[in-house]
C-alpha angles and dihedrals in degrees: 000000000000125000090229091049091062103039086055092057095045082061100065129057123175135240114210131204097218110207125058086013107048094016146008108222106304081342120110098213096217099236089072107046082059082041084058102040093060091044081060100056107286092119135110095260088046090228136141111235128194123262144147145177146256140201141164092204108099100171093118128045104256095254089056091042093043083055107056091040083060096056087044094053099031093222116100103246123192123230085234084071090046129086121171116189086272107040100091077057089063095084092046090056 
């Protein structure tokens, strides 16, 4: 692997719309679990690369919705990686 080939990706990271392109409703739709994997790490250069995820649905508090993101996806995520329509409100509250 070449060292320009990794810097390159080190350089990048992903934001992800979450319903209708990584679930349907409490559905993984199956093209974004492998999306995730190699975001993890399952990827050529074996590397972990930044991503996070986005949503204009606010029904749920982020830790309940992160969780059951998390089930969903079958992959822990954190509610760093995790921004609802609302959620850049919270520090003027």
């Amino acid at each position: 692997m070449s060292t320009e080939k990794v810097k390159a990706a080190k350089d990048i990271a992903f934001v992800f719309d979450i319903d209708g392109v990584l679930v349907h409703g409490d559905r993984l739709i199956p093209e974004g679990k492998r999306v995730l994997d190699i975001l993890n790490g399952d990827n050529e250069l074996g590397i972990k690369i930044p991503h996070i995820f986005l949503t204009n649905g606010s029904g749920k508090p982020e830790q309940a919705r992160v969780q059951q993101l998390s089930n969903i996806l079958h992959s822990p995520i954190s509610t760093d990686q995790f921004i609802q329509s609302h959620t850049p409100m919270r520090a003027l509250a």
